[in-house]
C-alpha positions in Angstrom: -55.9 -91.0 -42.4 -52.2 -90.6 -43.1 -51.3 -90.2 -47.3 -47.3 -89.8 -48.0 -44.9 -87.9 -47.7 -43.4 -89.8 -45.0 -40.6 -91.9 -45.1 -41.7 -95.8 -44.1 -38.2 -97.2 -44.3 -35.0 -97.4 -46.2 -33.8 -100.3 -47.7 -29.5 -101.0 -47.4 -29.1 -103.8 -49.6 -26.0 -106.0 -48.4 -23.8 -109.1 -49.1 -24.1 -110.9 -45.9 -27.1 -110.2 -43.8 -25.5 -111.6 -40.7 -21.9 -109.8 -41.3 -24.0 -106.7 -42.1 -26.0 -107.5 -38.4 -22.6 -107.3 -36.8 -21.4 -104.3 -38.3 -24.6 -102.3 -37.0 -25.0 -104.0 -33.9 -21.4 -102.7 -33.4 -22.6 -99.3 -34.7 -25.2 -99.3 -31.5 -28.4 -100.3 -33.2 -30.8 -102.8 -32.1 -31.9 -105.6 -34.6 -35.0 -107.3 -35.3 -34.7 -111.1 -35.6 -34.6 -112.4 -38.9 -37.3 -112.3 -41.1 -37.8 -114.3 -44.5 -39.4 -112.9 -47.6 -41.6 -115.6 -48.9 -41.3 -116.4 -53.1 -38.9 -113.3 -53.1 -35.7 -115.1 -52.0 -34.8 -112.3 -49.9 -34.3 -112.2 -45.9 -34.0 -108.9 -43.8 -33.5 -107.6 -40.3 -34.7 -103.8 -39.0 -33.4 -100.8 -36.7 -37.0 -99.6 -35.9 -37.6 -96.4 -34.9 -41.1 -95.4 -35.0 -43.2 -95.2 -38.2 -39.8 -95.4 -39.9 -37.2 -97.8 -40.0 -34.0 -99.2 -41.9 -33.7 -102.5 -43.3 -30.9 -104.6 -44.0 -32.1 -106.9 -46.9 -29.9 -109.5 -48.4 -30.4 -112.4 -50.8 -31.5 -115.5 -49.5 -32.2 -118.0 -52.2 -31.5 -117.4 -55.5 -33.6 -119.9 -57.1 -36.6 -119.0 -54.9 -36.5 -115.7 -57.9 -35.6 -112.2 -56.3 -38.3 -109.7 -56.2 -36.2 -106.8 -57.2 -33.9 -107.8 -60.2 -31.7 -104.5 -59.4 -31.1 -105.5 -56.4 -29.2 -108.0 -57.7 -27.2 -106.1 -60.1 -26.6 -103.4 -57.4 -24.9 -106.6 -55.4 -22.5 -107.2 -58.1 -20.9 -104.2 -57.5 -21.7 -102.9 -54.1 -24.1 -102.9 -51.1 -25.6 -100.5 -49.2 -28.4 -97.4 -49.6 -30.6 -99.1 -52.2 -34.0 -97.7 -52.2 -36.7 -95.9 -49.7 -40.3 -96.4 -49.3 -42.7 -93.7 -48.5 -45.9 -94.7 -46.2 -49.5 -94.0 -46.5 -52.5 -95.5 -44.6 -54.4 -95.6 -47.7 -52.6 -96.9 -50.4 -55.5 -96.6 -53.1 -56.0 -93.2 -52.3 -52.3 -92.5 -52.4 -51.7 -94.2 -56.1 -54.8 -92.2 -57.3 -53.0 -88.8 -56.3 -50.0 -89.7 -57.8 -51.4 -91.1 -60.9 -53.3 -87.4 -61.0 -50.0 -85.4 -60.9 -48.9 -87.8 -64.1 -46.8 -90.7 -62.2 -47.8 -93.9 -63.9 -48.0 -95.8 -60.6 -49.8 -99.4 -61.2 -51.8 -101.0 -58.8 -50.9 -102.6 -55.3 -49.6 -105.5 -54.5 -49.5 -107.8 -51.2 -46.0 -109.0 -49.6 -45.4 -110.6 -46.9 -42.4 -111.2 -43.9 -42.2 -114.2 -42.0 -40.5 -113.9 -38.3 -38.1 -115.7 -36.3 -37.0 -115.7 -32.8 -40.9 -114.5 -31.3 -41.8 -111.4 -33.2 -44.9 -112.3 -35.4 -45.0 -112.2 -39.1 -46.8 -109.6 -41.3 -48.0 -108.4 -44.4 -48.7 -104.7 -46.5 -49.3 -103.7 -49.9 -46.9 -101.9 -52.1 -47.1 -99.6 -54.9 -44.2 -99.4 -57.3 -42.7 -95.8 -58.4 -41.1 -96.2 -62.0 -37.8 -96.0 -61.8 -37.7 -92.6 -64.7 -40.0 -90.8 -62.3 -37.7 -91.1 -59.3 -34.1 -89.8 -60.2 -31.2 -90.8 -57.7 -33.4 -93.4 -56.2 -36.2 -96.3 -56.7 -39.0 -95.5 -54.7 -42.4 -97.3 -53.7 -45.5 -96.9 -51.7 -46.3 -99.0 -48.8 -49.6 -99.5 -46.7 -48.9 -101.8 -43.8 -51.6 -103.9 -42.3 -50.3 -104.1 -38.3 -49.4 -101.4 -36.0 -45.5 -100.6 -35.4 -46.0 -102.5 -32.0 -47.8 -105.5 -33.6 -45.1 -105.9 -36.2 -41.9 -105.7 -33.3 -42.8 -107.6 -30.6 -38.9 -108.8 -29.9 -36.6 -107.2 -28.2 -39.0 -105.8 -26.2 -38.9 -102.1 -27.0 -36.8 -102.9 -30.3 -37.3 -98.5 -30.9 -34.1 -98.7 -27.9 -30.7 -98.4 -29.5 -27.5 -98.1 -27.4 -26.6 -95.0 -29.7 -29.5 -93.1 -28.9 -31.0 -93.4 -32.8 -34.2 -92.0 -32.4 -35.2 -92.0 -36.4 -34.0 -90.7 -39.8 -33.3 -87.0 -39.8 -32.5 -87.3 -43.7 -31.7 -89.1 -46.7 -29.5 -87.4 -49.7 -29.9 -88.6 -53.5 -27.2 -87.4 -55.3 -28.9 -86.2 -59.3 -27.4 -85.4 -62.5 -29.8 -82.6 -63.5 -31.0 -80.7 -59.9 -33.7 -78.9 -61.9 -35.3 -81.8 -63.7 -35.3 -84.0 -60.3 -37.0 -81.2 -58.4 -39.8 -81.2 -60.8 -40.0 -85.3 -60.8 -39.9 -85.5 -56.9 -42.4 -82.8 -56.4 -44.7 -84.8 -58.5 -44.0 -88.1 -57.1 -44.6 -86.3 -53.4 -47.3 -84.3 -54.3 -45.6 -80.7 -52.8 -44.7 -77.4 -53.8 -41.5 -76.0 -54.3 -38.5 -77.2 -51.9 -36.2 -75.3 -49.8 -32.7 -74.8 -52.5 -29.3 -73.9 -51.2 -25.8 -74.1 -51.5 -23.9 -76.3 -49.1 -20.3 -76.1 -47.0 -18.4 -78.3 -51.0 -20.2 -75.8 -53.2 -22.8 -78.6 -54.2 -26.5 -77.1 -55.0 -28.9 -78.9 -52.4 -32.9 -79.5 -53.0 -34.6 -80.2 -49.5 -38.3 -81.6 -49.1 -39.7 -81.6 -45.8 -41.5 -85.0 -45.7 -43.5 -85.6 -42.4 -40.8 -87.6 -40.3 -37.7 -85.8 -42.2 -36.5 -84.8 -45.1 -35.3 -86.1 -48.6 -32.1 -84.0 -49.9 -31.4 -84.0 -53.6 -27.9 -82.9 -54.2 -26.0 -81.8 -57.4 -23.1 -81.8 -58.8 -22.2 -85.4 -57.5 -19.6 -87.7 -59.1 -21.2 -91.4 -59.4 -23.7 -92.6 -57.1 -26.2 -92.4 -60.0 -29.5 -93.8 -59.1 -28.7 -94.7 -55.5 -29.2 -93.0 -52.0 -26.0 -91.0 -51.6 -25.7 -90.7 -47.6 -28.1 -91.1 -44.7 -28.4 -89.1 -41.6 -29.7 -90.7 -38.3 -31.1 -88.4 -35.2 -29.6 -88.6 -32.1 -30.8 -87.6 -28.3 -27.4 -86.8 -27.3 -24.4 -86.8 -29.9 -21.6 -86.9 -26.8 -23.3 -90.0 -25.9 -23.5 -91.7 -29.2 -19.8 -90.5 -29.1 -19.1 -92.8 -26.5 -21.2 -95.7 -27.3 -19.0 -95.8 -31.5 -16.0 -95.4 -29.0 -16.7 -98.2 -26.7 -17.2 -100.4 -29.3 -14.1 -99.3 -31.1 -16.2 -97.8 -34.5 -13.4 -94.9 -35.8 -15.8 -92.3 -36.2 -14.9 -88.5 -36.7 -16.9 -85.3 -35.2 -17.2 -82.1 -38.2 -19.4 -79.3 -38.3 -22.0 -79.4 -40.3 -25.2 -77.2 -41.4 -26.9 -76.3 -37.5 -23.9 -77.6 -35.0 -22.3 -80.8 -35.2 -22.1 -84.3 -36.9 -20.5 -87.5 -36.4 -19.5 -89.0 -39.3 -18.7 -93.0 -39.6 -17.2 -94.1 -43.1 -19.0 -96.7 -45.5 -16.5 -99.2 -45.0 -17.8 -99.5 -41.0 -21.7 -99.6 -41.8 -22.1 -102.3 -45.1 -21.5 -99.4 -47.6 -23.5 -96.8 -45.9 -22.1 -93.2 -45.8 -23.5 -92.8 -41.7 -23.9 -89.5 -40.1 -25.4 -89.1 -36.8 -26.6 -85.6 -35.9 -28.3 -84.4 -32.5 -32.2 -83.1 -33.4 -35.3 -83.3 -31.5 
């Protein structure tokens, strides 16, 4: 039995679902067909990894009712990181922790995505996170009810990206008050005290280890405030995911970072997304 912390899958909320498709296909990921939210007028399509995975999720139909009402505000002004979810293969068990550590979690409920283009459809239940317990990002719990492999059936190893992407290496939430989020997110995830430092701009970094990767809370930040601030993707080789932005003419620029190098891609190439590939087993 798998409870959290593990990230499921992050959610990059964007204008245009297929201009967004473009700009990631042209990034080197692979894409899920389309899938269709029912009675939550939404629509999405994945880069899957593993266990985890990113989702581009736009609106579909207005009038259907969106799910997530900030989702629409966060439109009005922007698109990109939106929101994460963290997995568990028992979501009862994983509210009841959570609940015990003093997040007011409520109870689960089903959703569902409908396929296109051969992949089946399939559903999971959710969990939300109150927004005032998650600084610098919405979070929820999700149990899904299929396999990784029952869920992605086309292409036919959807986990192969031209890039080399093998998964999310981590995902940075920039707070206003490091301390205070520290305490909240080591409620929400149920773990002791995170790894603190200061980074290359003089900014104070928080880092949780969470099963796959690892959730970065980073302070002082100007704006941003509640959204993801940056996501790093893992790489098998970084010279050939050098090649493969080159080939397909994505300006991208190579800086050191932390433990070796990065490549960095600016937000205006990936739907709003501050992009970093870095190479990591």
């Amino acid at each position: 039995m798998t409870l959290y912390p593990y990230l499921d899958h992050i959610l990059i909320a964007v204008k245009s679902l297929s201009k967004a498709s473009e700009a990631f296909e042209r990034l080197g990921f692979t894409l899920t067909p389309e899938g269709v939210h029912p009675g939550r007028g939404t629509h999405n399509r994945l880069m899957v990894f593993g266990p985890d995975y990113l989702e581009l999720i736009a609106i579909r139909d207005r009038d259907e009712g969106v799910f997530r009402r900030s989702m629409v505000e966060f439109l009005k002004t922007r698109e990109g990181l939106y929101m994460f979810a963290l997995g568990t293969s028992d979501i009862q068990a994983s509210a009841a922790a959570m609940r015990g550590r003093g997040v007011q979690v409520g109870d689960p409920q089903e959703g569902a995505r409908q396929s296109s283009g051969g992949s089946p459809g399939y559903t999971w239940h959710a969990v939300r996170v109150p927004a005032e317990a998650a600084p610098g990002s919405e979070t929820f719990l999700i149990q899904h009810h299929s396999t990784v492999q029952q869920r992605y059936t086309v292409p036919a190893d959807p986990t192969r990206h031209p890039n080399g992407a093998t998964g999310v290496h981590s995902l940075a939430l920039a707070v206003a008050d490091l301390p205070a989020a520290t305490a909240a997110w080591e409620r929400v995830l149920g773990l002791g005290p995170a790894v603190a430092r200061t980074v290359a701009d003089g900014s104070q970094r928080v880092r949780f280890r969470l099963g796959n990767c690892s959730l970065d809370l980073m302070s002082p930040q100007s704006g941003g405030f509640p959204f993801p601030l940056s996501l790093t993707v893992r790489v098998r080789d970084l010279r050939a995911t050098a090649s493969s932005l080159q080939a397909s003419g994505v300006p991208a620029a190579r800086q050191k970072a932390e433990n070796g190098e990065i490549i960095a891609v600016a937000a205006e190439q990936a739907s709003g997304v501050a992009l970093q590939f870095v190479q990591a087993g």
